[in-house]
C-alpha positions in Angstrom: 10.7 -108.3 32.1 13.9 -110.3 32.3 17.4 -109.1 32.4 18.0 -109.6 28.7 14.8 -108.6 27.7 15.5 -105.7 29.3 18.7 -104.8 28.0 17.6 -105.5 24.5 14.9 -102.7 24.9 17.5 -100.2 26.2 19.8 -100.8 24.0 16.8 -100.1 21.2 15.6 -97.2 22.8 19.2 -96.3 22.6 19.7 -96.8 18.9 15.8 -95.1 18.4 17.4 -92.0 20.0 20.5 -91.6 17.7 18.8 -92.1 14.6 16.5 -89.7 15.7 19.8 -87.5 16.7 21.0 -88.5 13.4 18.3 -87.3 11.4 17.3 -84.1 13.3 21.3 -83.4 12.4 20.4 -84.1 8.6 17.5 -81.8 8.5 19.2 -79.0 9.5 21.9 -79.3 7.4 20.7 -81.2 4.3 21.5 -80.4 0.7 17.8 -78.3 0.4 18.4 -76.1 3.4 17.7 -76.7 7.1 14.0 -77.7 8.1 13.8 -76.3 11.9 10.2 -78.2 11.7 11.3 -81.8 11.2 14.2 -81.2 13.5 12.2 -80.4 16.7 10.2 -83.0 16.2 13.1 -85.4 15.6 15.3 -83.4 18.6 11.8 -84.5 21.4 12.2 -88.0 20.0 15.7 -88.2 20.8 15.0 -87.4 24.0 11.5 -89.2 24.7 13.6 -92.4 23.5 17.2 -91.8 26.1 14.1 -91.3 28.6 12.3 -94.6 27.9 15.5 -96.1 28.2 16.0 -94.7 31.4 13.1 -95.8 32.6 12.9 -99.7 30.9 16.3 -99.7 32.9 14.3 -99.6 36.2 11.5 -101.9 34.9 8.9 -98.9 34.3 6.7 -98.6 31.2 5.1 -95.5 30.0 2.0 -96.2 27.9 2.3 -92.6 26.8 4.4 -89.5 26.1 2.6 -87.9 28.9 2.7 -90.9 31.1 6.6 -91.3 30.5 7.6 -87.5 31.5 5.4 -88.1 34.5 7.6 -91.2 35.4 10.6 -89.2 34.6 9.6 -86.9 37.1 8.4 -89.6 40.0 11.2 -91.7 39.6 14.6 -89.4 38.6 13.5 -85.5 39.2 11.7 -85.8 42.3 14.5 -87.9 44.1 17.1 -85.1 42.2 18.5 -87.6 39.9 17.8 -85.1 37.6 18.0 -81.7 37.3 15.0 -79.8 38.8 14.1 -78.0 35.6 13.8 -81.5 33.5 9.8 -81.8 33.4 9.6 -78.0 32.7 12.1 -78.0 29.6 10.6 -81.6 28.7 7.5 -80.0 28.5 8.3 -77.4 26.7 10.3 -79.7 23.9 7.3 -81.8 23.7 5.3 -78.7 23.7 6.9 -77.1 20.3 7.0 -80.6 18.7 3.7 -80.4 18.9 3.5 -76.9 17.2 5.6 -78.1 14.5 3.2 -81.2 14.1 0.3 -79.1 14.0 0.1 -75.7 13.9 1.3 -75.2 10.6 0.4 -71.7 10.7 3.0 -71.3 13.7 6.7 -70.3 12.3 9.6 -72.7 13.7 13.0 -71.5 12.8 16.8 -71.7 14.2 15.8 -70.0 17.4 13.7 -72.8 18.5 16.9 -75.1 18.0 18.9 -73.5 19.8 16.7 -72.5 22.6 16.7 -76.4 23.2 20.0 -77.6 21.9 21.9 -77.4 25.3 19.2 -78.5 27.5 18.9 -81.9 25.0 22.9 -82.2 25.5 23.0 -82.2 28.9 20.1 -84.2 29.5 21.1 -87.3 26.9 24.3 -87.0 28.9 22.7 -86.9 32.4 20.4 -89.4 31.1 22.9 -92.1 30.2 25.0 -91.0 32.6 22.3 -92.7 35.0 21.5 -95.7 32.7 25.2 -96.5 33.7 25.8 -100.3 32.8 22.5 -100.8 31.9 23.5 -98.6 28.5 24.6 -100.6 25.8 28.0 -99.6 25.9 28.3 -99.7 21.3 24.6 -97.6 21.1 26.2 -94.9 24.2 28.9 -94.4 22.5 27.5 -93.9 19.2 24.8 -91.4 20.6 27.4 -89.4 22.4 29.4 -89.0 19.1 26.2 -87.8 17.7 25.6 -85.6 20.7 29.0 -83.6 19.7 28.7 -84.0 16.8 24.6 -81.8 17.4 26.8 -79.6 19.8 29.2 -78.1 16.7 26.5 -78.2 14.0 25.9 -74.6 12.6 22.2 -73.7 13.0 21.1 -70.5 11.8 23.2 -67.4 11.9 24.5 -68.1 15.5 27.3 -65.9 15.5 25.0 -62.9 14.7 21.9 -64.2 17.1 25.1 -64.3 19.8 25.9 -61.0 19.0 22.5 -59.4 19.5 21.8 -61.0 22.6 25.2 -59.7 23.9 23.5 -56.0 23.0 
């Protein structure tokens, strides 16, 4: 793929992962009441799409989900790019989108938000952090705005889930 090329499909993978950001964000705090459901599904494509960027950046396509957190793992978590824990927790996203997707029959509420929400932040950051230059700066920007804006967002009843955990 050629340099432009190239950018272009970063800097789409880019916008692909805030409008997923976006509207995980507006399904947990629309005007019907948070749906934990649509948001994990929407929260793993935010994160499969800063990943494909990551990797287009290098010249590496994934043909599938599975194939791209493979490639994740060869090319940025075994060389410690990333954290360690990436493929796990990557994994495990992917693994409850699926549930949501699914198995119906399977609850997903606020605790399944928050059990991700700050392994998603730091990896979107870590994971433009690496794209470096490569990021379209206007579509970076814009998903870390969205990323702080995910960090303050009220999901649940956090302060009591705090509080009982604190017991």
């Amino acid at each position: 793929m050629e340099k432009t090329g190239t950018a272009q499909a970063v800097k789409s993978e880019l916008m692909a992962s805030a409008g997923c950001l976006a509207s995980a964000m507006n399904n947990l705090a629309g005007p019907y009441g948070p749906e934990y459901r649509s948001s994990i599904k929407e929260l793993y494509f935010a994160c499969f799409h800063v990943a494909t960027a990551l990797l287009v950046s290098k010249g590496i396509r994934a043909k599938s989900h599975d194939a791209a957190q493979e490639l994740l793992a060869l090319h940025f978590v075994k060389p410690a790019a990333l954290p360690a824990d990436t493929s796990k927790r990557f994994n495990a996203l992917m693994d409850r989108r699926n549930t949501a997707d699914y198995k119906t029959f399977v609850p997903v509420d606020a605790s399944d938000v928050l059990e991700f929400r700050p392994w998603i932040c730091d990896f979107v950051r870590k994971t433009l952090k690496l794209l470096g230059k490569s990021a379209a700066s206007k579509e970076a920007a814009q998903l870390l705005r969205l990323l702080g804006d995910f960090e303050r967002i009220g999901i649940g009843d956090e302060t009591a889930r705090s509080a009982h955990k604190r017991v």
